[in-house]
PLY file of the C-alpha trace (Angstrom):
ply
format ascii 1.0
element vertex 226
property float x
property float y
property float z
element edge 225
property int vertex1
property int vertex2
end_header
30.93 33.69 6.89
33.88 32.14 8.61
33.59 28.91 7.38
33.13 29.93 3.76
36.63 31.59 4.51
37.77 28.70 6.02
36.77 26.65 2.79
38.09 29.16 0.71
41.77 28.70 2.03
41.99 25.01 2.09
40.65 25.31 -1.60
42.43 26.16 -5.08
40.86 28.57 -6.95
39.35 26.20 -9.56
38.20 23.70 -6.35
36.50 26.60 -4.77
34.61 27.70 -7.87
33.77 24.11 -8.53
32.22 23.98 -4.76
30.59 27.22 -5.07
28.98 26.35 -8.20
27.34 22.95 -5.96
26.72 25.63 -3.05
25.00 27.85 -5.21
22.25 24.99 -7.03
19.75 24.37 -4.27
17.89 21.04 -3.86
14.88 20.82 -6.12
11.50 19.16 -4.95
9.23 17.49 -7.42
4.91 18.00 -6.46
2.48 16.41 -7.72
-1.18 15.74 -7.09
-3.64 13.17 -8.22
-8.12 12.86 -7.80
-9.69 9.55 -8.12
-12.43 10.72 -10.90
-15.71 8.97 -9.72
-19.38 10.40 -8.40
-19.71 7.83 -5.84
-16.45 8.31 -3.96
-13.91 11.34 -3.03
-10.35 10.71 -3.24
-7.46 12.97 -3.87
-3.68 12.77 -2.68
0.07 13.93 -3.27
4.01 13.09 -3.77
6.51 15.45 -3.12
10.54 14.48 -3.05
13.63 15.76 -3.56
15.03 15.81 -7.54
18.65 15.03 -6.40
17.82 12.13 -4.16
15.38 10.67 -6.13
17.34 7.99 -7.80
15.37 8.93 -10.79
17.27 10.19 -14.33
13.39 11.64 -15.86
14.29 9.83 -18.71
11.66 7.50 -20.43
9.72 5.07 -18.13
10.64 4.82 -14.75
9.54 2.75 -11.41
10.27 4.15 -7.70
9.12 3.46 -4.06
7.86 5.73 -1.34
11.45 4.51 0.42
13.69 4.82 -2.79
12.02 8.54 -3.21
12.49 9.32 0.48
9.43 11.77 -0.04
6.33 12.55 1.25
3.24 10.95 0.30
-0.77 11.65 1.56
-3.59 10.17 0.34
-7.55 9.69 1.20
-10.20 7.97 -0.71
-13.98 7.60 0.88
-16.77 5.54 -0.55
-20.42 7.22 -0.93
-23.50 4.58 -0.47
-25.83 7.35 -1.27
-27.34 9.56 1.11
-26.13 9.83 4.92
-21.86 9.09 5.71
-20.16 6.06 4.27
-20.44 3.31 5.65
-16.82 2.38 5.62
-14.07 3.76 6.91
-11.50 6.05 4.40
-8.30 4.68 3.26
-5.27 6.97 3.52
-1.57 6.48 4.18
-2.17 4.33 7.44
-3.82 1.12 5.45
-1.22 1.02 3.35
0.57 -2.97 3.74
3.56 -2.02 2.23
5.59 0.88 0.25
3.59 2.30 -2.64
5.15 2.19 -6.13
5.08 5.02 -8.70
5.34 5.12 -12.71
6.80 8.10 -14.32
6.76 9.41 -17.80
9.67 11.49 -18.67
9.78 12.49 -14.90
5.95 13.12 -15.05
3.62 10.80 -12.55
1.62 8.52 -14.56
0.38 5.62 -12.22
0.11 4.33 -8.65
-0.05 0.94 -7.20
-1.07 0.89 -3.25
-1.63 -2.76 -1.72
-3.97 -1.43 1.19
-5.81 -2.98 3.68
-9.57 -4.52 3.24
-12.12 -2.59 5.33
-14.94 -4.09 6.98
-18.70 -3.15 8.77
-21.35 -5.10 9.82
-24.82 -4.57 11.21
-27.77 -6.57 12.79
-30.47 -6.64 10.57
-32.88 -8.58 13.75
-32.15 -10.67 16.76
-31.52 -13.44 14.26
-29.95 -12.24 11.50
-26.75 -10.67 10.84
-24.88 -9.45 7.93
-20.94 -8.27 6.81
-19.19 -6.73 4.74
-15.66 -6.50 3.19
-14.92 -3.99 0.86
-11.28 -3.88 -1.02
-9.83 -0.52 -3.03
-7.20 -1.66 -5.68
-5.12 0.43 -7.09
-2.87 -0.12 -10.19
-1.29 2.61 -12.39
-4.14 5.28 -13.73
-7.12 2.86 -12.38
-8.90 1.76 -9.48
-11.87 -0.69 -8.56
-13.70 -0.98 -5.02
-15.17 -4.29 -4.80
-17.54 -5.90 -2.10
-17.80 -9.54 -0.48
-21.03 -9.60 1.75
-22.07 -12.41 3.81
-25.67 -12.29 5.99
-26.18 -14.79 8.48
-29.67 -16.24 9.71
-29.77 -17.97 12.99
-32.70 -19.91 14.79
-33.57 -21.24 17.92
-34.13 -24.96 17.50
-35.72 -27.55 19.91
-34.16 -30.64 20.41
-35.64 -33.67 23.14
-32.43 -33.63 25.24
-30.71 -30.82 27.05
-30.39 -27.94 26.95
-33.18 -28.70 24.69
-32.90 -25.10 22.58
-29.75 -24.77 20.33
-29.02 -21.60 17.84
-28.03 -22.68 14.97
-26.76 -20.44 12.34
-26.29 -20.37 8.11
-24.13 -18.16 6.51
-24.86 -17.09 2.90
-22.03 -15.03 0.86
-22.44 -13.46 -2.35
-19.77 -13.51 -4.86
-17.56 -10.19 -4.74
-18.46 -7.75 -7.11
-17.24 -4.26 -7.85
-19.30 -1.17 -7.06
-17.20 1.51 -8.00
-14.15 2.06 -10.52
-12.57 4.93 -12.60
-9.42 6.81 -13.45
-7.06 8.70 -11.48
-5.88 11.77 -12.69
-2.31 13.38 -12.36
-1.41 16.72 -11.99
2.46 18.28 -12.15
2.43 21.08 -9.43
6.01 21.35 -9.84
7.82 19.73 -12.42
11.05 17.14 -12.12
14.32 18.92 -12.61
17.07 15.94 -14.13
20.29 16.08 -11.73
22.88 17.82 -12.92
26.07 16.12 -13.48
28.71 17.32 -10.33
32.86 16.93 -11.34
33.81 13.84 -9.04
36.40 14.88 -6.71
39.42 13.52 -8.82
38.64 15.38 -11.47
37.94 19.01 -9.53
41.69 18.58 -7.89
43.45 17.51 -11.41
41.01 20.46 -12.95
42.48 22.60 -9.82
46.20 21.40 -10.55
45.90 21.82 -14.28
44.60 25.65 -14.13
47.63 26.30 -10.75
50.29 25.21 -13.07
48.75 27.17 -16.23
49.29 30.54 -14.31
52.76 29.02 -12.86
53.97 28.89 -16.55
52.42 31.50 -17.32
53.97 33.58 -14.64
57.47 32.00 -14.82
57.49 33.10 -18.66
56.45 36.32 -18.02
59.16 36.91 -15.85
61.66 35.40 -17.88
60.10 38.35 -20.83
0 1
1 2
2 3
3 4
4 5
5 6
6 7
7 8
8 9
9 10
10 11
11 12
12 13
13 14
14 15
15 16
16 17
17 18
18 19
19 20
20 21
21 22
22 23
23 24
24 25
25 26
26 27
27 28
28 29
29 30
30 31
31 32
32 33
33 34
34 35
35 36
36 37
37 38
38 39
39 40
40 41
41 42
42 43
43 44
44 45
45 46
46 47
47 48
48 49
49 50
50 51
51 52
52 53
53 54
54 55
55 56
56 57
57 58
58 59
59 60
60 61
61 62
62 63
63 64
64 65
65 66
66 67
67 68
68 69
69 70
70 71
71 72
72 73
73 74
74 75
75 76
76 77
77 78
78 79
79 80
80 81
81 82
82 83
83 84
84 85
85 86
86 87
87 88
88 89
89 90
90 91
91 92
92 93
93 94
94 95
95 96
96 97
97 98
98 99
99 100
100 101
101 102
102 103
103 104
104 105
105 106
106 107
107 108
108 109
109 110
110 111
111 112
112 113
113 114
114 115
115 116
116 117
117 118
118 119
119 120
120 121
121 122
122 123
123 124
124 125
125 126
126 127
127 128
128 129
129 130
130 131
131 132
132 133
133 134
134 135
135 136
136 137
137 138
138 139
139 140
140 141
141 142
142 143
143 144
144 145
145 146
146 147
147 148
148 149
149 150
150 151
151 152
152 153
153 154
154 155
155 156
156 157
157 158
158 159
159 160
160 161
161 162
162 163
163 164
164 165
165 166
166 167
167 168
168 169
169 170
170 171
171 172
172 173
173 174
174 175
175 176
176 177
177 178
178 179
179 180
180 181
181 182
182 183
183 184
184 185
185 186
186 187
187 188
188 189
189 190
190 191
191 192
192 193
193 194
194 195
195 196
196 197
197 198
198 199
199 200
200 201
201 202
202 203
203 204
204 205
205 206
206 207
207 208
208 209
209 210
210 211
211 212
212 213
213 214
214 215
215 216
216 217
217 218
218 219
219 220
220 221
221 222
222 223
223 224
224 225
């Protein structure tokens, strides 16, 4: 309470109500949430930041980073092979190689882009024979595709007339990537985006301030004069 009175006093009246009017409008904080829609994966996230420090006017089409935001983002998307766990890893927040982008609408989320990290798993089929995998998730605006690069590799002992007389040797074989999963991502407003609103710059709250002091000066002065 004692420094409201202490801002009171250093204030004129129409300074104070100006500042009590910016005391009095709390910081707003934009949700939303967003599924990747697919059967053979699970994927589902959110962005939260605050209205005021958003940079953002929610006017027509807008770009933003995670960093320009300042908010909070989570995310996690995991890939189904059929029956059993995946067999790769889930993407979330820590593959991410740099700071995702968002599209808005009118201060509405409408798209993503995340530039994440590849994934990768291997297995031996037999003692001689060995396959990988690398599996990418890309993600641009409403859309995403998964797509797979797999490369198996046979090896043989062969005999040769000179030591060490057995060598392995070993052929790769890699199949051209293709995509086994893609769909939309769908949006959700949890809590909608609030524009700004427009605060008196400084100047004009102290001319404002001066104006309205020397309104009731006159208007004292001719009363007494009455």
């Amino acid at each position: 309470m004692s420094k409201i009175w202490q801002k009171l006093t250093a204030l004129t009246t129409g300074a104070f109500l100006s500042w009590l009017a910016i005391e009095a409008n709390p910081a707003q904080a934009a949700v939303f949430t967003f599924s990747f829609d697919s059967y053979r994966s699970l994927g589902s996230g959110f962005l939260a930041f605050n209205d005021a420090t958003s940079g953002l006017t929610g006017i027509g089409t807008e770009e933003a980073s995670l960093s320009q935001l300042q908010g909070n983002f989570l995310f996690q998307f995991e890939t189904f092979t059929g029956f059993g766990p995946p067999r790769f890893d889930p993407w979330d927040v820590d593959d991410l190689l740099s700071p995702p982008i968002f599209s808005f609408e009118s201060g509405n989320l409408i798209g993503i882009n995340l530039n994440l990290a590849p994934k990768f798993s291997g297995a031996a089929l037999s003692p001689f024979q060995f396959s990988s995998s690398k599996q990418e998730l890309i993600v641009t605006g409403a859309n995403f595709t998964q797509t797979v690069l797999s490369t198996s590799t046979s090896c043989r002992n062969t005999f040769f007339p000179f030591p060490p007389f057995f060598r392995v040797e070993c052929v790769d074989f890699t199949l051209p990537p293709f995509v086994i999963n893609s769909g939309r991502i769908n949006f959700t407003t949890v809590v909608p985006f609030k524009r700004p609103t427009s605060v008196p710059e400084p100047a004009s709250v102290v001319g404002l301030s001066l104006l309205g002091l020397a309104f009731l000066l006159n208007k004292k002065t001719a009363s007494s004069q009455g």
